[in-house]
N, CA, C and O atoms as a GROMACS GRO file, in nm:
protein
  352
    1UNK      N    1  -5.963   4.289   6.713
    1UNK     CA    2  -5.858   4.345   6.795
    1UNK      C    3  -5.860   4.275   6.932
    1UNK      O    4  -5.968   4.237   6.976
    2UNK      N    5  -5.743   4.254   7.002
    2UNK     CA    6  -5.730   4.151   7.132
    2UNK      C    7  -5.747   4.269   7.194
    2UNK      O    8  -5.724   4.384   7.156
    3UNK      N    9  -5.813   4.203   7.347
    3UNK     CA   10  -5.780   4.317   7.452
    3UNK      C   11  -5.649   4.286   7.510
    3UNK      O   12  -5.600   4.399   7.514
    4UNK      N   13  -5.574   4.220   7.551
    4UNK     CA   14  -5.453   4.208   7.561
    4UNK      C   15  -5.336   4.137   7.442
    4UNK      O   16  -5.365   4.050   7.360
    5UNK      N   17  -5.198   4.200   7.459
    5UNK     CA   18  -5.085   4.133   7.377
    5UNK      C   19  -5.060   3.990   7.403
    5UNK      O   20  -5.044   3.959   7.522
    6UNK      N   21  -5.054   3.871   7.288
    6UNK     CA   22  -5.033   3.762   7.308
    6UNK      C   23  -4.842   3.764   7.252
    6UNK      O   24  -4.799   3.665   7.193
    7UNK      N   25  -4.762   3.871   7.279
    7UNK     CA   26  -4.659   3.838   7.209
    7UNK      C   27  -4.552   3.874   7.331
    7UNK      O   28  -4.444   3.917   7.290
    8UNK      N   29  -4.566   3.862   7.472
    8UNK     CA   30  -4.480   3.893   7.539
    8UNK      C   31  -4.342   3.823   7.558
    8UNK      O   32  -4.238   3.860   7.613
    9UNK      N   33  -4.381   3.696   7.486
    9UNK     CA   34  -4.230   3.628   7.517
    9UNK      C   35  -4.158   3.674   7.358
    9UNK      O   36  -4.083   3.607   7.286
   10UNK      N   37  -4.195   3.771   7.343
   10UNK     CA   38  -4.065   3.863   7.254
   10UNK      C   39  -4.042   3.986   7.257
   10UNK      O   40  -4.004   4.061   7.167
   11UNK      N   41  -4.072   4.009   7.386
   11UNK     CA   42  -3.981   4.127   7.485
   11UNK      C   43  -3.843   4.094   7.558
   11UNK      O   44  -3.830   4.057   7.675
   12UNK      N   45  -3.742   4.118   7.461
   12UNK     CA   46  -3.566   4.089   7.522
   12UNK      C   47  -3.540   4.251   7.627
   12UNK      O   48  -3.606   4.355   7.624
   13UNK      N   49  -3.476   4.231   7.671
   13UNK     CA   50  -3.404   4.344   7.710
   13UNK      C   51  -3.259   4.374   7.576
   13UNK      O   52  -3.162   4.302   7.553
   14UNK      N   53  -3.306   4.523   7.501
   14UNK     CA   54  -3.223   4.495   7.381
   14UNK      C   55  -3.172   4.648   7.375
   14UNK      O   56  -3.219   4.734   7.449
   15UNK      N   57  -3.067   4.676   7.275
   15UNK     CA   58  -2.981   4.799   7.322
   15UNK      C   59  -3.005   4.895   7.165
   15UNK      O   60  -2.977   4.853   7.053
   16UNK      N   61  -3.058   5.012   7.196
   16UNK     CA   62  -3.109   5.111   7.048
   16UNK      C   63  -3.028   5.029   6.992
   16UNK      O   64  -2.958   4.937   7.035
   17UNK      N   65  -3.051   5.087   6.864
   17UNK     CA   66  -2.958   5.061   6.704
   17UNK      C   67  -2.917   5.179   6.684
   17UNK      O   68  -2.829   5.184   6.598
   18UNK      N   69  -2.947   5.291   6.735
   18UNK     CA   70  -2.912   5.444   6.675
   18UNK      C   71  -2.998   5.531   6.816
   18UNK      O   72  -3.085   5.496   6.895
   19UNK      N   73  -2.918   5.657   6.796
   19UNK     CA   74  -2.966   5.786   6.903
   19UNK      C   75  -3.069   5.798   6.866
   19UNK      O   76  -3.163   5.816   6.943
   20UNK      N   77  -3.088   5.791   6.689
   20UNK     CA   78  -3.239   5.818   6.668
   20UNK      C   79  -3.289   5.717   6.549
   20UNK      O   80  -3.234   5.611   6.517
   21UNK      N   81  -3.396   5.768   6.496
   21UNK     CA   82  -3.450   5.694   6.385
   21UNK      C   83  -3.357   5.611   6.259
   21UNK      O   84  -3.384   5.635   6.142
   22UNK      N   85  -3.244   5.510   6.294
   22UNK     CA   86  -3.172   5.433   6.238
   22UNK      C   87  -3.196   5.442   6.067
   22UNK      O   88  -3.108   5.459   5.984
   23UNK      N   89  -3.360   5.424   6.039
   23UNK     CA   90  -3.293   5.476   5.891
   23UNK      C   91  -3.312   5.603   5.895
   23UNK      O   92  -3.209   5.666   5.921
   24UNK      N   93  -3.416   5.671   5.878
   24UNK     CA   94  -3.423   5.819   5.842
   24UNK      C   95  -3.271   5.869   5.897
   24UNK      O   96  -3.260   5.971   5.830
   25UNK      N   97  -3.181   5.864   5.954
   25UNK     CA   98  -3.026   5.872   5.933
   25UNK      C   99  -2.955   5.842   5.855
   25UNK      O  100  -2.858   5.908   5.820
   26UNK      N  101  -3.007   5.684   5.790
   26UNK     CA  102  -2.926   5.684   5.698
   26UNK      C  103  -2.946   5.771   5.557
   26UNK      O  104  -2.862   5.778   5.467
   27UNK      N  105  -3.095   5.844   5.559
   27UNK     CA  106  -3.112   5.853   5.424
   27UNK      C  107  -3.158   6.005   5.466
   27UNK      O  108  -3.244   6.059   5.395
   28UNK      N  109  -3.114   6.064   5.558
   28UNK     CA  110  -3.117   6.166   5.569
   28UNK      C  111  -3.287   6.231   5.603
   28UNK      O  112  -3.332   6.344   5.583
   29UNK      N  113  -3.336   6.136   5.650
   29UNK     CA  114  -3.498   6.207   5.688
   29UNK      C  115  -3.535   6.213   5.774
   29UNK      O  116  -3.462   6.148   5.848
   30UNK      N  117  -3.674   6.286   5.868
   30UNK     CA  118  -3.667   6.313   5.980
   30UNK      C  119  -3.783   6.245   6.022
   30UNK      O  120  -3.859   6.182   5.949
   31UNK      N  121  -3.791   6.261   6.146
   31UNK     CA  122  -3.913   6.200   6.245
   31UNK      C  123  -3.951   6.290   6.364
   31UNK      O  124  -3.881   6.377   6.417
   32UNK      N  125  -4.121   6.238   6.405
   32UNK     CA  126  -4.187   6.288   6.503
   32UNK      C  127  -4.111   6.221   6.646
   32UNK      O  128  -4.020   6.271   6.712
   33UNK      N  129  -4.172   6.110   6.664
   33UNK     CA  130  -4.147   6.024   6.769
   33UNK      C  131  -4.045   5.873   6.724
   33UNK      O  132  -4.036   5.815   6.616
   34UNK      N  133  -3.985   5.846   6.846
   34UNK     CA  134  -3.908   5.699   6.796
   34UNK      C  135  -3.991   5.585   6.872
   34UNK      O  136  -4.057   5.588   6.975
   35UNK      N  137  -3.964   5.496   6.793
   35UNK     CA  138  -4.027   5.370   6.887
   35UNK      C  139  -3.889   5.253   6.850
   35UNK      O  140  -3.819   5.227   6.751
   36UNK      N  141  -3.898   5.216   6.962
   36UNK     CA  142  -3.802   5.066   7.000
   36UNK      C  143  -3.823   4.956   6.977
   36UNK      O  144  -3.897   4.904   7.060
   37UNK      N  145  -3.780   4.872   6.872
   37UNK     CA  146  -3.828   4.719   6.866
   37UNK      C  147  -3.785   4.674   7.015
   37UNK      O  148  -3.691   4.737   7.065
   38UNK      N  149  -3.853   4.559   7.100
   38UNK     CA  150  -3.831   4.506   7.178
   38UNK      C  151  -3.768   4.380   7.134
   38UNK      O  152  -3.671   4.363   7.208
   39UNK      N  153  -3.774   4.297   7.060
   39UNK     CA  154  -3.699   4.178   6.967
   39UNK      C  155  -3.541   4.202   6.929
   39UNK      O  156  -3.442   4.132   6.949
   40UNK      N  157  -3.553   4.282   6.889
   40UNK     CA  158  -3.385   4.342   6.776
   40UNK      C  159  -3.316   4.494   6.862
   40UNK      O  160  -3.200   4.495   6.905
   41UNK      N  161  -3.382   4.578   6.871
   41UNK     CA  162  -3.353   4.685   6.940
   41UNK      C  163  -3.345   4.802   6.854
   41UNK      O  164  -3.316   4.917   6.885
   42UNK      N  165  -3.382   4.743   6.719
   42UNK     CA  166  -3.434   4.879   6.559
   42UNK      C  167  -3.486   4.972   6.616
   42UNK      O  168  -3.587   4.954   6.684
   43UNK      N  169  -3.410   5.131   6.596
   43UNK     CA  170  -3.487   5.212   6.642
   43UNK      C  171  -3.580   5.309   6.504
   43UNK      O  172  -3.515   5.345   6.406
   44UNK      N  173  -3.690   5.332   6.510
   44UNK     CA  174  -3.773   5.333   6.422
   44UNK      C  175  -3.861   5.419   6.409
   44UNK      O  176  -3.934   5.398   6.506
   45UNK      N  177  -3.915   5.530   6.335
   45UNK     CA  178  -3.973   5.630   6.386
   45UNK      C  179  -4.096   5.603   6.376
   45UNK      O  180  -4.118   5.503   6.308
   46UNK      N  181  -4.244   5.685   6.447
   46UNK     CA  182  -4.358   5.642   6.433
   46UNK      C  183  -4.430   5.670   6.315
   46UNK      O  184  -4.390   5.723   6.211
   47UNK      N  185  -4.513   5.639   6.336
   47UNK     CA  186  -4.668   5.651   6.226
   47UNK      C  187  -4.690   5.800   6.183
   47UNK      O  188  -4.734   5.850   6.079
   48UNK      N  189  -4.649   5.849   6.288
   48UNK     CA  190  -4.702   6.048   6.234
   48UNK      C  191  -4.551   6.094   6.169
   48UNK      O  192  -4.543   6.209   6.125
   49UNK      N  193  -4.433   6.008   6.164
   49UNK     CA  194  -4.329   6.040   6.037
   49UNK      C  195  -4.366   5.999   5.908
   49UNK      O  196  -4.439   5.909   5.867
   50UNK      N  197  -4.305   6.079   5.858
   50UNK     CA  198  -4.330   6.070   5.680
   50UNK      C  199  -4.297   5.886   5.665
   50UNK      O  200  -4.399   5.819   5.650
   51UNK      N  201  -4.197   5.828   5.668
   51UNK     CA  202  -4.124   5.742   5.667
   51UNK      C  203  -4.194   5.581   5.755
   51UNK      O  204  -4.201   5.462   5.724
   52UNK      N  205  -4.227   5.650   5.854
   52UNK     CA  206  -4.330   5.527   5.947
   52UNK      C  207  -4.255   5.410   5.897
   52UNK      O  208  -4.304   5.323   5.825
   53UNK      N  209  -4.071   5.416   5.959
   53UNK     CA  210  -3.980   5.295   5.980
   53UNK      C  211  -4.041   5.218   6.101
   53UNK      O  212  -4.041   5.097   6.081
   54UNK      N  213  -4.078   5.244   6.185
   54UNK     CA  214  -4.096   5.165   6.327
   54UNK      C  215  -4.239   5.024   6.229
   54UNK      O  216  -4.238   4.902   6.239
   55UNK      N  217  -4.316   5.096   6.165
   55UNK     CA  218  -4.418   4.978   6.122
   55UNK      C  219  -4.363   4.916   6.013
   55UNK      O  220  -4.385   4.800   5.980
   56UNK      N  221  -4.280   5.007   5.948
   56UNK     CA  222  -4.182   4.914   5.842
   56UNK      C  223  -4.146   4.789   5.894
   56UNK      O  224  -4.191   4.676   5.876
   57UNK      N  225  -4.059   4.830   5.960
   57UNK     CA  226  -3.969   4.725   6.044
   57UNK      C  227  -4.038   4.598   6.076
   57UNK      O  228  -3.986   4.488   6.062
   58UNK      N  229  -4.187   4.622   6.130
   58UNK     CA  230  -4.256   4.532   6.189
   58UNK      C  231  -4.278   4.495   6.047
   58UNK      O  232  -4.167   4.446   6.026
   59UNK      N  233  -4.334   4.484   5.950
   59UNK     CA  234  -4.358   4.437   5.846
   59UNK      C  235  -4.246   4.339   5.733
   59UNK      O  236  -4.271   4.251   5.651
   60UNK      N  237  -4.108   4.410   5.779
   60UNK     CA  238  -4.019   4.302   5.737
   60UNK      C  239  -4.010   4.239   5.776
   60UNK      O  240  -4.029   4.137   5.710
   61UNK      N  241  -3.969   4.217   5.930
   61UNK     CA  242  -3.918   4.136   6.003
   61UNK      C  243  -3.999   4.036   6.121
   61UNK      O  244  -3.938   3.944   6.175
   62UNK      N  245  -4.160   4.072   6.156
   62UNK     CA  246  -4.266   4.051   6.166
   62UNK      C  247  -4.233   4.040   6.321
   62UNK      O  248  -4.300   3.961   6.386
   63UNK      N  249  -4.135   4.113   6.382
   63UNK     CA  250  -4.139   4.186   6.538
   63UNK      C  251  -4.192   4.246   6.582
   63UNK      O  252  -4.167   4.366   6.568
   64UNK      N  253  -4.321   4.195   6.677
   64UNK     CA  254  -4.415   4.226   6.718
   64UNK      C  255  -4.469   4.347   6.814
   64UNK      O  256  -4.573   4.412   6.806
   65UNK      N  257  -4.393   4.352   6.879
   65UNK     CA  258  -4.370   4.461   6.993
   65UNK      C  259  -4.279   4.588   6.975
   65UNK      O  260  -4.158   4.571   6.963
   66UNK      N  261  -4.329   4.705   6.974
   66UNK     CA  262  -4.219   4.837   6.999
   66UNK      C  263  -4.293   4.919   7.133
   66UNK      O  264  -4.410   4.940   7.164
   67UNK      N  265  -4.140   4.959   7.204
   67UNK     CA  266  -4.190   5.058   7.272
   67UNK      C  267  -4.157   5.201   7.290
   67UNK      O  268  -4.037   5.230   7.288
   68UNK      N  269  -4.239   5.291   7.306
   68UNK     CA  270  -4.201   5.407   7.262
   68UNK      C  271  -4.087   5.498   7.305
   68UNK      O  272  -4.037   5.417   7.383
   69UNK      N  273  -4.019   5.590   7.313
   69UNK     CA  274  -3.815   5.584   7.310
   69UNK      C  275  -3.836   5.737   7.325
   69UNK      O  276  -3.739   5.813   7.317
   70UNK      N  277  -3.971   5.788   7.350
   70UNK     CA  278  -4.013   5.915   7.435
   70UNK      C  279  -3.968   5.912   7.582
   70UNK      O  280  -3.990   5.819   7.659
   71UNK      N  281  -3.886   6.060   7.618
   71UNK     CA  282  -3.886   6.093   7.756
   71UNK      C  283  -3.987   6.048   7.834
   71UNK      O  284  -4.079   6.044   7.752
   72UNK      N  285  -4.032   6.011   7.936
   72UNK     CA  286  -4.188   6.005   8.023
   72UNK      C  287  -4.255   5.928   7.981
   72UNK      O  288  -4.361   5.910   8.042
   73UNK      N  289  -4.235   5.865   7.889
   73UNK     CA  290  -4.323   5.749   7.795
   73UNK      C  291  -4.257   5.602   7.820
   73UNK      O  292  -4.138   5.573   7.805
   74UNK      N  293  -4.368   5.513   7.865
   74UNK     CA  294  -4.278   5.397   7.898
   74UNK      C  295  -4.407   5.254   7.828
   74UNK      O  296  -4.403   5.134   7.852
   75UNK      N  297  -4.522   5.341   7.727
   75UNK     CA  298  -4.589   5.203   7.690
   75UNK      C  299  -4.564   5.135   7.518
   75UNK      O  300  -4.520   5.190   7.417
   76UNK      N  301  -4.598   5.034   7.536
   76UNK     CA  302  -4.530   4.957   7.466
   76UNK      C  303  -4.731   4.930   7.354
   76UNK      O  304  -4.849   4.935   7.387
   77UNK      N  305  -4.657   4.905   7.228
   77UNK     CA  306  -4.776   4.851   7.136
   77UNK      C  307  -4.742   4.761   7.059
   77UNK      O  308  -4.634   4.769   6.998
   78UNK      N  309  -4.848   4.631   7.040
   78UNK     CA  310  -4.810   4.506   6.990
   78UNK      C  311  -4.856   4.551   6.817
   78UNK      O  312  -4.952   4.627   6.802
   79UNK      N  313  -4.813   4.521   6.747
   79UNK     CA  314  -4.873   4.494   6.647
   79UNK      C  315  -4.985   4.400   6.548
   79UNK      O  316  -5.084   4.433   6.481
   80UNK      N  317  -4.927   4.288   6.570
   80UNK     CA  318  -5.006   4.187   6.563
   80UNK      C  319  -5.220   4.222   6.650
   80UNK      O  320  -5.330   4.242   6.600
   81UNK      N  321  -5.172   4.212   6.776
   81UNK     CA  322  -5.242   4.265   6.847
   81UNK      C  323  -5.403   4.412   6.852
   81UNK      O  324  -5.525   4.420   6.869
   82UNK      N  325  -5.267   4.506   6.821
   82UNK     CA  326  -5.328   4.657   6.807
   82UNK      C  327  -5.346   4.703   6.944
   82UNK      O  328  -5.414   4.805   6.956
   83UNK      N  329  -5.303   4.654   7.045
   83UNK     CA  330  -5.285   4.721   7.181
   83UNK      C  331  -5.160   4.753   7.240
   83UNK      O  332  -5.054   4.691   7.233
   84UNK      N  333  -5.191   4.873   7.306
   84UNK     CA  334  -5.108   4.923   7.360
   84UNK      C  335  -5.113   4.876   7.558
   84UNK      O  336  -5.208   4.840   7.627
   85UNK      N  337  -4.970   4.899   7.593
   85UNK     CA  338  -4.997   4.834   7.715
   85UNK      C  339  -4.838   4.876   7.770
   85UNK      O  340  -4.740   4.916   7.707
   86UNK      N  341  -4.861   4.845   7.932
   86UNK     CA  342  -4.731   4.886   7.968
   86UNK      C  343  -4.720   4.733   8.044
   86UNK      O  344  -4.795   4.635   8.044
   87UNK      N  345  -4.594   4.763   8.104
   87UNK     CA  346  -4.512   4.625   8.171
   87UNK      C  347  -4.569   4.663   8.316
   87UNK      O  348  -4.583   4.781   8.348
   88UNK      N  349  -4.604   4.553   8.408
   88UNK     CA  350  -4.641   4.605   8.555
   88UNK      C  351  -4.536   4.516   8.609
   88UNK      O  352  -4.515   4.512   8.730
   0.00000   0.00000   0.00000
């Protein structure tokens, strides 16, 4: 595991895909928390949803970075990586 993210130059400034969890909408299922691709702007639910689209996503499309799409919550986790980290 890195102590820091080596994937920052694939942080865009990028716009949701959906109010909420983009698929679990489409297929009618629900989620805990959302997380934000920083690459594409897939919005994706986390690890403690049934569904765990947000690591999906990273696994199709191998977009490294999401950040979390919680009120008060502003840190971001690499995948590749396994750290979590915010922007200073």
């Amino acid at each position: 595991m890195a102590d820091v993210c080596t994937h920052l130059d694939t942080i865009h400034d990028v716009t949701p895909s959906a109010e909420g969890c983009e698929d679990c909408l489409k297929t009618g299922g629900t989620w805990v928390h959302l997380r934000l691709c920083r690459e594409c702007g897939h919005m994706g639910c986390c690890d403690s949803s049934p569904s765990k689209h947000a690591t999906a996503h990273f696994h199709a499309t191998e977009h490294p970075i999401v950040q979390s799409a919680e009120p008060g919550e502003d840190w971001l986790w690499c995948f590749p990586d396994q750290v979590a980290f915010e922007l200073g």
